[in-house]
C-alpha positions in Angstrom: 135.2 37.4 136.5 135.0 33.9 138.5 136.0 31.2 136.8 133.2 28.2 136.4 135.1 25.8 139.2 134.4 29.0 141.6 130.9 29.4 140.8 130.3 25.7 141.5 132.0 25.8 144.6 129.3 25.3 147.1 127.0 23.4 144.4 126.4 19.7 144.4 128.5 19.2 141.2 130.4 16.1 139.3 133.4 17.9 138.5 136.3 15.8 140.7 134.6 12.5 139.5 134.3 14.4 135.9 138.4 14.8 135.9 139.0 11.6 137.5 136.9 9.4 134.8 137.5 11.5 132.2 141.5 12.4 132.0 142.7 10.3 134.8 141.4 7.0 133.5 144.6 5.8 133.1 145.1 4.8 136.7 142.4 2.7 136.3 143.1 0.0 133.6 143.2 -3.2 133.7 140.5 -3.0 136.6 137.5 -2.6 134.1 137.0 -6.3 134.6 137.3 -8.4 137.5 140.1 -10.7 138.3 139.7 -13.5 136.6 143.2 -15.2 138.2 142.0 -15.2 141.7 139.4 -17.3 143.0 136.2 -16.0 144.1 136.1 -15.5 148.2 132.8 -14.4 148.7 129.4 -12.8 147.3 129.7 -10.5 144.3 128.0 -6.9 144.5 126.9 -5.2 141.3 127.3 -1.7 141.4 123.7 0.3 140.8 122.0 -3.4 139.4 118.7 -1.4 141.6 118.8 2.1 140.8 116.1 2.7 139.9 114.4 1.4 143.3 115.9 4.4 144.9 114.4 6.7 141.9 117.0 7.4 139.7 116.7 5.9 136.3 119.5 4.9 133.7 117.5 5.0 130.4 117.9 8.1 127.9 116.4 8.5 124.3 119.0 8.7 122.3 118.0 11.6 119.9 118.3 13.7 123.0 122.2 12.7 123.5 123.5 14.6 121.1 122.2 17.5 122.6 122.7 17.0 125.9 126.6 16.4 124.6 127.0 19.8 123.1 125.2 21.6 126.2 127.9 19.5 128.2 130.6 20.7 126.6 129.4 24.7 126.5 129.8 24.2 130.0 126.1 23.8 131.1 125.8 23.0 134.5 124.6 19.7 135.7 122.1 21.6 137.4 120.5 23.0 134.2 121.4 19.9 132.4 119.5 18.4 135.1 115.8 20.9 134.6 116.5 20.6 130.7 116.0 17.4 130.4 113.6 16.9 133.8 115.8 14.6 135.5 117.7 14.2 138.7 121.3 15.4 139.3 122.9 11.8 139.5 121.4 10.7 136.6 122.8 13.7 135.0 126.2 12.6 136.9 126.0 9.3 135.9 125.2 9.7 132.2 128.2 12.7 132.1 130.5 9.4 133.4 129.1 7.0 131.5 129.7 9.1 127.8 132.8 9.9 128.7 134.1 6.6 129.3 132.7 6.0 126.0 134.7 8.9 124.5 131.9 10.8 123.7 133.0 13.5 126.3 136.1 15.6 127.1 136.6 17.5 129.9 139.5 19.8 128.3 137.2 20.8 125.6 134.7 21.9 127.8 136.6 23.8 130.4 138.1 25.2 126.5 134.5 26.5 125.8 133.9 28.1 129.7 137.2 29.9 129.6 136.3 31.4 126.6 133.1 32.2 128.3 134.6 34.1 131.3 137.5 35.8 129.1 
């Protein structure tokens, strides 16, 4: 039986960005904020400050987090994830990165819950 990574091959999915903000966080401390020692050489740009002029909104209710967490870790693709809660892909992507920089997600439990899926 394929494994979940080999059925996504192909499909527009979040799982190298998942690992990397996820588990491999690490590399990235210290670089939350930005240098305050050095001085400021030019014009500062705000990663996604207009989102949602290009059609892809931030907001979530929050009653629906919870669920969308459990379906996450279950292994539901951000496809589905995507049609269950009637939104786009990147905002599924970005709300998958944005919980689990919060801790809310974990990538080990959820490729846990797909082997056991596949085995």
């Amino acid at each position: 039986m394929p494994t979940h990574y080999e059925i996504a091959a192909g499909k527009r999915t979040v799982n190298k960005l998942e690992k990397s903000y996820i588990e491999g966080r690490k590399q990235f401390e210290g670089l939350k904020r930005t240098d305050r020692t050095r001085m400021a050489t030019g014009k500062v740009y705000y990663a996604l400050d207009d989102i949602d002029s290009y059609g892809v909104f931030l907001e979530w209710y929050e009653e629906d987090l919870e669920e969308f967490d459990g379906l996450y870790h279950k292994g539901v693709s951000i496809e589905r994830l995507a049609e269950r809660f009637n939104r786009l892909e990147d905002e599924v992507g970005l709300l998958i990165m944005d919980r689990a920089i919060k801790g809310h997600l974990s990538v080990k439990t959820r490729e846990k819950n797909i082997r056991k899926l596949y085995n």
